[in-house]
MARPAKOL-546216 format. One record per atom (N, C-alpha, C): residue number from 1; residue in three letters; chain; atom name; x negated, y, z negated. Coordinates in steps of 0.02 Angstrom, whole numbers, plus 50000, padded with zeros to 5 digits. Example, Ala and Ser with C-alpha at 12.3 -4.5 7.8 and 13.67 -1.06 7.14 Angstrom:
MARPAKOL-546216
DOLO,resi,resn,chain,name,c1,c2,c3
DOLO,1,Ala,A,N,49340,49716,49610
DOLO,1,Ala,A,CA,49385,49775,49610
DOLO,1,Ala,A,C,49340,49835,49610
DOLO,2,Ser,A,N,49358,49888,49646
DOLO,2,Ser,A,CA,49316,49947,49643
DOLO,2,Ser,A,C,49355,50002,49606
//
This chain:
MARPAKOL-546216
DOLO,resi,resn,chain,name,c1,c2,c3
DOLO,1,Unk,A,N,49921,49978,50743
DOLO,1,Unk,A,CA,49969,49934,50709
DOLO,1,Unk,A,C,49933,49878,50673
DOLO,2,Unk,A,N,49867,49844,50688
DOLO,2,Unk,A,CA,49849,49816,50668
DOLO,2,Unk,A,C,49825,49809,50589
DOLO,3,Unk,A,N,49800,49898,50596
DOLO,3,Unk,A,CA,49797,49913,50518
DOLO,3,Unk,A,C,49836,49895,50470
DOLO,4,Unk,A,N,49907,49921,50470
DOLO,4,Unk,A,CA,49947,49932,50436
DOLO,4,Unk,A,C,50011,49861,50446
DOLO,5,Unk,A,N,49991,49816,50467
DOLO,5,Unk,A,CA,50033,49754,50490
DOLO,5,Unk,A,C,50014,49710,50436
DOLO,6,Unk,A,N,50094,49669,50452
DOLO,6,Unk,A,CA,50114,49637,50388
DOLO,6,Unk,A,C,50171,49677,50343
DOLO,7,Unk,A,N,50194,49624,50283
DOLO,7,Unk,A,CA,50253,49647,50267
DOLO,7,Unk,A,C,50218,49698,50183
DOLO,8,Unk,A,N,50154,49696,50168
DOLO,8,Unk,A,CA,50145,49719,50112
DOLO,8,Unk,A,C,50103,49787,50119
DOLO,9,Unk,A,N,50044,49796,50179
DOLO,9,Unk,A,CA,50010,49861,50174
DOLO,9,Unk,A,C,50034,49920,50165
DOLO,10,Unk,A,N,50102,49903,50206
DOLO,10,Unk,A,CA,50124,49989,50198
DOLO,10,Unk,A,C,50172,50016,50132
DOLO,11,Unk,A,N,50172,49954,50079
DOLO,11,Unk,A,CA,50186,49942,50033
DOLO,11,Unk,A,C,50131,49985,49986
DOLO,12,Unk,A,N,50079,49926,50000
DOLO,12,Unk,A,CA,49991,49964,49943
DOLO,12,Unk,A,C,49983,50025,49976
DOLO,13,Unk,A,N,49997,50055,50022
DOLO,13,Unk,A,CA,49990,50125,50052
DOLO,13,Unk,A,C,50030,50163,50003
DOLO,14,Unk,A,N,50079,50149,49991
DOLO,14,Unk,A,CA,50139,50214,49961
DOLO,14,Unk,A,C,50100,50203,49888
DOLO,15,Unk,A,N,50118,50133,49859
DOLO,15,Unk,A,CA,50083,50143,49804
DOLO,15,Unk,A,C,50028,50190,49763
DOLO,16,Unk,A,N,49979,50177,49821
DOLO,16,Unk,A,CA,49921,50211,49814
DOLO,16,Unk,A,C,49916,50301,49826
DOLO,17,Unk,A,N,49982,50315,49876
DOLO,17,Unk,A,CA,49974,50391,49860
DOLO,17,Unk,A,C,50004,50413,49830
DOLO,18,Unk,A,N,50036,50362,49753
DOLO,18,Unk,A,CA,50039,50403,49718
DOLO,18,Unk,A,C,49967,50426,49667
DOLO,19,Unk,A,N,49929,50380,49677
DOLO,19,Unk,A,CA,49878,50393,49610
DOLO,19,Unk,A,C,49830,50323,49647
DOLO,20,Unk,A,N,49781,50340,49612
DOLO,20,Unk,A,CA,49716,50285,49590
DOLO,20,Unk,A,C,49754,50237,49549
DOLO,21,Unk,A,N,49735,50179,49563
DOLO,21,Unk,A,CA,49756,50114,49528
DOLO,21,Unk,A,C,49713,50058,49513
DOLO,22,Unk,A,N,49706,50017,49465
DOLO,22,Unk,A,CA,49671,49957,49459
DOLO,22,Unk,A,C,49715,49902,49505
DOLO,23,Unk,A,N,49675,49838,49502
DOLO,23,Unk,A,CA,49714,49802,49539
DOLO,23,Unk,A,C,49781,49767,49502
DOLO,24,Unk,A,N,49794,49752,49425
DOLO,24,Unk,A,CA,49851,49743,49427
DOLO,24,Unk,A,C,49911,49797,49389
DOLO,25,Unk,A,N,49886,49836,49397
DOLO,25,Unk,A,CA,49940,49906,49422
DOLO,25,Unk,A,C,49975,49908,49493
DOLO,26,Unk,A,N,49927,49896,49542
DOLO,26,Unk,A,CA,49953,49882,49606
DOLO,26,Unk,A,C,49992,49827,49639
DOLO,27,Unk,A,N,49989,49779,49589
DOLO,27,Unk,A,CA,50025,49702,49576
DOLO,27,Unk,A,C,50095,49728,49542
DOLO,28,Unk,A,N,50064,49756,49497
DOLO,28,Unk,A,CA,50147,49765,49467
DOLO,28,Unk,A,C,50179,49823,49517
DOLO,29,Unk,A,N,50160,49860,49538
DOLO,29,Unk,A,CA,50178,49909,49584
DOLO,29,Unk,A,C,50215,49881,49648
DOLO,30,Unk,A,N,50189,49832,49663
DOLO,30,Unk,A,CA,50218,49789,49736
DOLO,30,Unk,A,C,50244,49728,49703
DOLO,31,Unk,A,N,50296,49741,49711
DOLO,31,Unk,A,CA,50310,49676,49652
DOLO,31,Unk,A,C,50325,49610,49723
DOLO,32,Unk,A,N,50334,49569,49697
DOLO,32,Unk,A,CA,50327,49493,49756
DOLO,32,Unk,A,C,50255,49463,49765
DOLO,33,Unk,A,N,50231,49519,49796
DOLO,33,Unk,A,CA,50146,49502,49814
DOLO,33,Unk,A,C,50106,49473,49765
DOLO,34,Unk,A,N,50061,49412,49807
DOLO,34,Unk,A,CA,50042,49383,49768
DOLO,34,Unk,A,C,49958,49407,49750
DOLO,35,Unk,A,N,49938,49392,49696
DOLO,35,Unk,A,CA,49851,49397,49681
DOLO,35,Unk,A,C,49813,49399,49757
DOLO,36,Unk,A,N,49815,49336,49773
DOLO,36,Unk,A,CA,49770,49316,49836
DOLO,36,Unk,A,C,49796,49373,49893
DOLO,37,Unk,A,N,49854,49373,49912
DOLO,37,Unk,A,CA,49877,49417,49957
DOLO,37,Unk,A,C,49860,49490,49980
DOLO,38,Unk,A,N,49845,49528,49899
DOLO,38,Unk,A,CA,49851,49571,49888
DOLO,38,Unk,A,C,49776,49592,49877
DOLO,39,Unk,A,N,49760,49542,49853
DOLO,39,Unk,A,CA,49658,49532,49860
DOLO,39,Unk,A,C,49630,49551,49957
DOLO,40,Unk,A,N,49669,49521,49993
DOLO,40,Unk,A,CA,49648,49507,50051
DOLO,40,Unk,A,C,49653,49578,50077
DOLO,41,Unk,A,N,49712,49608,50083
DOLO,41,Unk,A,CA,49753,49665,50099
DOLO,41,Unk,A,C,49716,49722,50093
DOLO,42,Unk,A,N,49695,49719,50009
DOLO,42,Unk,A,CA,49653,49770,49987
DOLO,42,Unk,A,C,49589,49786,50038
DOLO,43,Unk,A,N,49526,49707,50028
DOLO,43,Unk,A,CA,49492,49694,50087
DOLO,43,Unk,A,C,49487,49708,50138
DOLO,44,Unk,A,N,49545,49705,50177
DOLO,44,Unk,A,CA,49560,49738,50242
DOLO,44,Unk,A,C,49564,49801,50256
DOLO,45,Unk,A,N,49586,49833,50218
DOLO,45,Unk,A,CA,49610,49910,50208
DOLO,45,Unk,A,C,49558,49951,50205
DOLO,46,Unk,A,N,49487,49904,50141
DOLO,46,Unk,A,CA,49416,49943,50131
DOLO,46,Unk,A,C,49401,49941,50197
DOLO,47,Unk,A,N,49399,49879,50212
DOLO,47,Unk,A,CA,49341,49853,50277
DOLO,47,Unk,A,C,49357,49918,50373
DOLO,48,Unk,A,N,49441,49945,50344
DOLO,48,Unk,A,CA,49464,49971,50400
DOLO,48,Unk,A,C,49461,50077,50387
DOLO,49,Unk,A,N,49416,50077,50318
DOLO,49,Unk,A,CA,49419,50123,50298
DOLO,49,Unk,A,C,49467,50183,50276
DOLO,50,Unk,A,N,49523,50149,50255
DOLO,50,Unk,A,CA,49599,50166,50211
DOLO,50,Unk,A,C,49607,50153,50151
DOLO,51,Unk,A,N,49575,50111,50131
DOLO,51,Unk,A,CA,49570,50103,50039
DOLO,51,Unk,A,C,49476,50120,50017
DOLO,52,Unk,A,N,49500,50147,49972
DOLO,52,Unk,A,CA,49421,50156,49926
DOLO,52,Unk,A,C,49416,50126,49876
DOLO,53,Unk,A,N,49370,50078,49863
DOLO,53,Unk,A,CA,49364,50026,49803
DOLO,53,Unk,A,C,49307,50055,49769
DOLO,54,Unk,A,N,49321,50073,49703
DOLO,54,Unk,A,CA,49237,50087,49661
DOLO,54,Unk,A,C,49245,50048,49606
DOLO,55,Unk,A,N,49196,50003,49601
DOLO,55,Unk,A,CA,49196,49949,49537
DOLO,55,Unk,A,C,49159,49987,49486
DOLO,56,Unk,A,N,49177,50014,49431
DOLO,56,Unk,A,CA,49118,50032,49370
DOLO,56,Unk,A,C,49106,49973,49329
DOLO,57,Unk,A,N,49020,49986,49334
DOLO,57,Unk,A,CA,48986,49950,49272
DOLO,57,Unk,A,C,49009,49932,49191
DOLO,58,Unk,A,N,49065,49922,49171
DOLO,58,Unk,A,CA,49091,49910,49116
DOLO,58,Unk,A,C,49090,49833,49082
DOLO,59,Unk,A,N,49103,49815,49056
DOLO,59,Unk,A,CA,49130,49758,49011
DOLO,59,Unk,A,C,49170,49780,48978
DOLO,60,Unk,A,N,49249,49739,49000
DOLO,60,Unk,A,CA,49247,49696,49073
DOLO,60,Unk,A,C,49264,49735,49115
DOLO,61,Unk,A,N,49235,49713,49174
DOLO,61,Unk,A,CA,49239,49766,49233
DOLO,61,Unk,A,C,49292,49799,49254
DOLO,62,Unk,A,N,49296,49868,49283
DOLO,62,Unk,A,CA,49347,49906,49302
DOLO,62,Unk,A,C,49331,49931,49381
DOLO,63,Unk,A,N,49390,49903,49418
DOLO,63,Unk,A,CA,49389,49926,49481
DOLO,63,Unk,A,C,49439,49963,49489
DOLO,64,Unk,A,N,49434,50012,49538
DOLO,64,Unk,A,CA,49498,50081,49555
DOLO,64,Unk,A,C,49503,50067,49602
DOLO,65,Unk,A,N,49556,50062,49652
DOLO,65,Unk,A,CA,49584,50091,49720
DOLO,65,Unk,A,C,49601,50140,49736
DOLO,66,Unk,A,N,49587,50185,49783
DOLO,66,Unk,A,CA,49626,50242,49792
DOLO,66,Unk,A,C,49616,50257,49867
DOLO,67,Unk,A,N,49660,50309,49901
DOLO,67,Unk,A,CA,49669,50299,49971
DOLO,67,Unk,A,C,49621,50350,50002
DOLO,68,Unk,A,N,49564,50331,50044
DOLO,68,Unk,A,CA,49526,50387,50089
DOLO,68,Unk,A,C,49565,50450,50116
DOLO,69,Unk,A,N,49526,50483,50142
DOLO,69,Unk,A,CA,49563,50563,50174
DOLO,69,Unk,A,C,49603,50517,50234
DOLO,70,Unk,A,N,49574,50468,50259
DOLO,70,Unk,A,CA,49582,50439,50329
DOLO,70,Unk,A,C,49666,50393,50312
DOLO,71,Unk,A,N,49650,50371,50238
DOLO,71,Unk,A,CA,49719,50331,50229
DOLO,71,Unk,A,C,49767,50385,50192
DOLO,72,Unk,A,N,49757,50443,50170
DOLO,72,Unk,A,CA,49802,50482,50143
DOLO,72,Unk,A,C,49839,50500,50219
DOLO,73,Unk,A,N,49801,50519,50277
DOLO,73,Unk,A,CA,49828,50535,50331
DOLO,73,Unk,A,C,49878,50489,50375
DOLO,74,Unk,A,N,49867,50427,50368
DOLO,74,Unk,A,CA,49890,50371,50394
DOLO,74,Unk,A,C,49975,50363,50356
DOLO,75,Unk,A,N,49950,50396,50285
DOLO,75,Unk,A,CA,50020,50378,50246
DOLO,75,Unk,A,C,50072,50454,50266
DOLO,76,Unk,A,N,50028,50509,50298
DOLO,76,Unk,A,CA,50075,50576,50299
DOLO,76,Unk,A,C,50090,50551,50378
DOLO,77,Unk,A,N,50064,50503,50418
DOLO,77,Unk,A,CA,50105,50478,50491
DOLO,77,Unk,A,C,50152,50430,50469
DOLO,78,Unk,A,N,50149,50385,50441
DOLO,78,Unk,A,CA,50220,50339,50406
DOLO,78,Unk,A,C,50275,50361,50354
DOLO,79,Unk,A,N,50256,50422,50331
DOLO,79,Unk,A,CA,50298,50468,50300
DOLO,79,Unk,A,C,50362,50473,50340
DOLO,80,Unk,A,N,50389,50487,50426
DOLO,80,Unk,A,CA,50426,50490,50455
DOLO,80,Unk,A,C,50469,50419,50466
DOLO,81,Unk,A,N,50428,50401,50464
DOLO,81,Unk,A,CA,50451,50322,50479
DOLO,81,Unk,A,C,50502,50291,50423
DOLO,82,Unk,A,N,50477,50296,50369
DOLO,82,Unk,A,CA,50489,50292,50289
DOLO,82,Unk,A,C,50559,50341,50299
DOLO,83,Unk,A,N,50572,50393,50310
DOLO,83,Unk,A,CA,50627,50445,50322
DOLO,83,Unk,A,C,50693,50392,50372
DOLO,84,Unk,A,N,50676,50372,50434
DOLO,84,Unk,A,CA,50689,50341,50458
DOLO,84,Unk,A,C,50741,50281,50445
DOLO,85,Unk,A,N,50692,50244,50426
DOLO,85,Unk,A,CA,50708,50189,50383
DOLO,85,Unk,A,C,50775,50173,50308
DOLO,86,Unk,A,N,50753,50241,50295
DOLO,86,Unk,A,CA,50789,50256,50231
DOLO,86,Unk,A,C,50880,50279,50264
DOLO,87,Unk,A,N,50862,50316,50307
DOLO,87,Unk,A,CA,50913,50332,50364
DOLO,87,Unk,A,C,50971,50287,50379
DOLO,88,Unk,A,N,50934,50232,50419
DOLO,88,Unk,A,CA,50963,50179,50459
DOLO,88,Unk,A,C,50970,50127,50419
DOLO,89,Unk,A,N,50959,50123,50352
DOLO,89,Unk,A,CA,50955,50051,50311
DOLO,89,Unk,A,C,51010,50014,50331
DOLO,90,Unk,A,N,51010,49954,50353
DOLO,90,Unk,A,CA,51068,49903,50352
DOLO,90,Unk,A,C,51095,49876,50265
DOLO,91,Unk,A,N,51169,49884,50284
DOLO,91,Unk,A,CA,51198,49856,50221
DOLO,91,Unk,A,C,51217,49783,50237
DOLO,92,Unk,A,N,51256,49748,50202
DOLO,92,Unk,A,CA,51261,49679,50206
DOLO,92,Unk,A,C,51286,49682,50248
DOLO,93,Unk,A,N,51347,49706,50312
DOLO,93,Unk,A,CA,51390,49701,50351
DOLO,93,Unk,A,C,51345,49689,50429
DOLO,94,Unk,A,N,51288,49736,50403
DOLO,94,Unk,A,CA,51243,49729,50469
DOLO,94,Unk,A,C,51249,49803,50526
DOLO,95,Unk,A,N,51276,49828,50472
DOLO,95,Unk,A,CA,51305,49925,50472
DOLO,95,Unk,A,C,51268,49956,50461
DOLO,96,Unk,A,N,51225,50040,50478
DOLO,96,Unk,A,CA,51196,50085,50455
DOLO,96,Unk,A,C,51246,50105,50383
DOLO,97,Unk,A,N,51200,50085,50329
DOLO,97,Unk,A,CA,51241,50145,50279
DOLO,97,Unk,A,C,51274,50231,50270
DOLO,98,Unk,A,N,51294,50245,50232
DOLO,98,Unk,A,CA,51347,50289,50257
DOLO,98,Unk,A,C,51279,50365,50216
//
């Protein structure tokens, strides 16, 4: 849980399986999240071996994200959850939707 904790990772998770992304593709992709937030997140994700960061040598520089075998797998275990969720959504009343 630690991995994936907080209100935005499992956010940059879905994002990311759909495709490789720069970082503000993934900004616009998660919309709310902020620069710094989403800087950190990323960070965490490399450091926990679930995101893959490759910076190419360009001017001006181009960095990709995209999700390891280890985080593609992580996103086909929250796949159910995501099902779930979608399931049970509360409407304003404080009701499972219909």
């Amino acid at each position: 849980m630690d991995v994936i904790g907080g209100k935005w990772k499992v956010l940059i998770l879905w994002a990311l399986n759909e495709r490789t992304c720069r970082f503000g593709e993934l900004r616009r992709m998660v919309p709310g999240i902020t620069e710094k937030v989403l800087a950190s997140h990323l960070r965490e994700l490399e450091e926990d071996g679930i995101v893959h960061r490759e910076a190419h040598e360009e001017v001006p520089p181009r960095v990709e994200y995209s999700l390891t075998p280890l985080g593609a797998g992580l996103n086909d275990a929250l796949r159910p959850l995501g099902a779930w969720g979608r399931e049970h959504i509360l409407t304003d009343t404080g009701r499972p939707s219909a």
